[in-house]
C-alpha positions as CSV (number, residue, x, y, z in Angstrom):
1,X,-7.2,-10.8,3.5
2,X,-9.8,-12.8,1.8
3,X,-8.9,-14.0,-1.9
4,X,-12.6,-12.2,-3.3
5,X,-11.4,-8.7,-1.6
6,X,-7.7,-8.8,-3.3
7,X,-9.0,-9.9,-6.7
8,X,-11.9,-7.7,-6.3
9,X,-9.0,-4.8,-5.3
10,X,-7.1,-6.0,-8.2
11,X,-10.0,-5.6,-10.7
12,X,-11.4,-2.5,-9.6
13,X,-9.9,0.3,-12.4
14,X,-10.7,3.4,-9.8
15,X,-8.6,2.4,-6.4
16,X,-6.8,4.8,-4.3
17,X,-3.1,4.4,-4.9
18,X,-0.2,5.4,-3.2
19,X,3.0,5.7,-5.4
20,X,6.1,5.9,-3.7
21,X,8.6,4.2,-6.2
22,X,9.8,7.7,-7.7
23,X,9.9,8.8,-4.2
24,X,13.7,10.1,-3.3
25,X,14.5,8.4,0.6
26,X,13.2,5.5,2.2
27,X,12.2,7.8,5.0
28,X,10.5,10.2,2.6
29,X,8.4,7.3,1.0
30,X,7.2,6.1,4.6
31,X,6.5,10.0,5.5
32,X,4.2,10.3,2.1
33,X,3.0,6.9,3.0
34,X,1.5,7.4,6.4
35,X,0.3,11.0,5.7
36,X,-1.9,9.2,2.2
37,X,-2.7,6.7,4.4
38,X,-4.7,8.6,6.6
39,X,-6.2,10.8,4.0
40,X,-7.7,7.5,2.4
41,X,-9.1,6.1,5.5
42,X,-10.8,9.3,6.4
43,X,-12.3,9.9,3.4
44,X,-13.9,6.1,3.6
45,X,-11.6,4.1,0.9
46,X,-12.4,0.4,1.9
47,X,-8.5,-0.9,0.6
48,X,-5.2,1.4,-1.4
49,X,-2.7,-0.3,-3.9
50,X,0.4,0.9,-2.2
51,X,3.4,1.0,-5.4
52,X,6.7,0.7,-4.1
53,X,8.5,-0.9,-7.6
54,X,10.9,-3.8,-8.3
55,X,14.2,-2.8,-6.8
56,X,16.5,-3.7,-3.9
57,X,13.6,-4.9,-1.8
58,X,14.6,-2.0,0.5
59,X,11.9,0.4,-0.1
60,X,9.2,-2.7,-0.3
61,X,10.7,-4.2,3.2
62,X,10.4,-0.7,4.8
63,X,6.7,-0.1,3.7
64,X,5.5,-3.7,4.4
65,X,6.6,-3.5,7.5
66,X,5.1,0.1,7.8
67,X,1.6,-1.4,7.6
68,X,2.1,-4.4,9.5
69,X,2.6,-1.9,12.4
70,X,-0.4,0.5,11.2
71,X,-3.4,0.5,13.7
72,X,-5.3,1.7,10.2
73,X,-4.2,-1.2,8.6
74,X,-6.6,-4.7,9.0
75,X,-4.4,-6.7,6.8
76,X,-2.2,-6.5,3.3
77,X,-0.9,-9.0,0.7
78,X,1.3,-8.5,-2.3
79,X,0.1,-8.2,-5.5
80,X,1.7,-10.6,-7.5
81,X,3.3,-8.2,-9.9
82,X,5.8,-7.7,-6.9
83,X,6.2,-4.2,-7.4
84,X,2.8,-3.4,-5.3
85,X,0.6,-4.7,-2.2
86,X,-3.3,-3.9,-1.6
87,X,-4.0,-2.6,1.9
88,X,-7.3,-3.1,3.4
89,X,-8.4,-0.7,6.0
């Protein structure tokens, strides 16, 4: 991802986000995850802020790797907040 698409993601007050930090399993998370996914890229979103929260690193190892292997997915990069990544579709 280019640096002008992430800070322009970063900046942008109205981008679709995914919120999975509250979410109760890892397996749940990825479940809500995909399904949002798709919703966003049919309905034309150019990039989401996924949330997955400061933890463990177990819920943000399990999603990262989740949209590395997403055909939907062009690229992603963390936010530097660490608790979230910007996905570009």
């Amino acid at each position: 991802m280019d640096s002008a698409t992430l800070f322009a993601a970063e900046l942008n007050p109205n981008i679709a986000t995914i919120d999975l930090h509250h979410t109760g399993t890892v397996a749940d998370a990825l479940e809500q995850l995909e399904r949002e996914l798709f919703l966003f890229y049919q309905n034309g979103e150019p990039y989401v802020r996924v949330v997955y929260g400061i933890g463990t690193g177990k819920l943000a190892s399990a999603v990262q790797e989740a949209l590395t292997k997403n055909p939907m997915i062009g690229s992603w990069e963390k936010e530097e907040n660490g608790g979230s990544c910007i996905a570009v579709f």
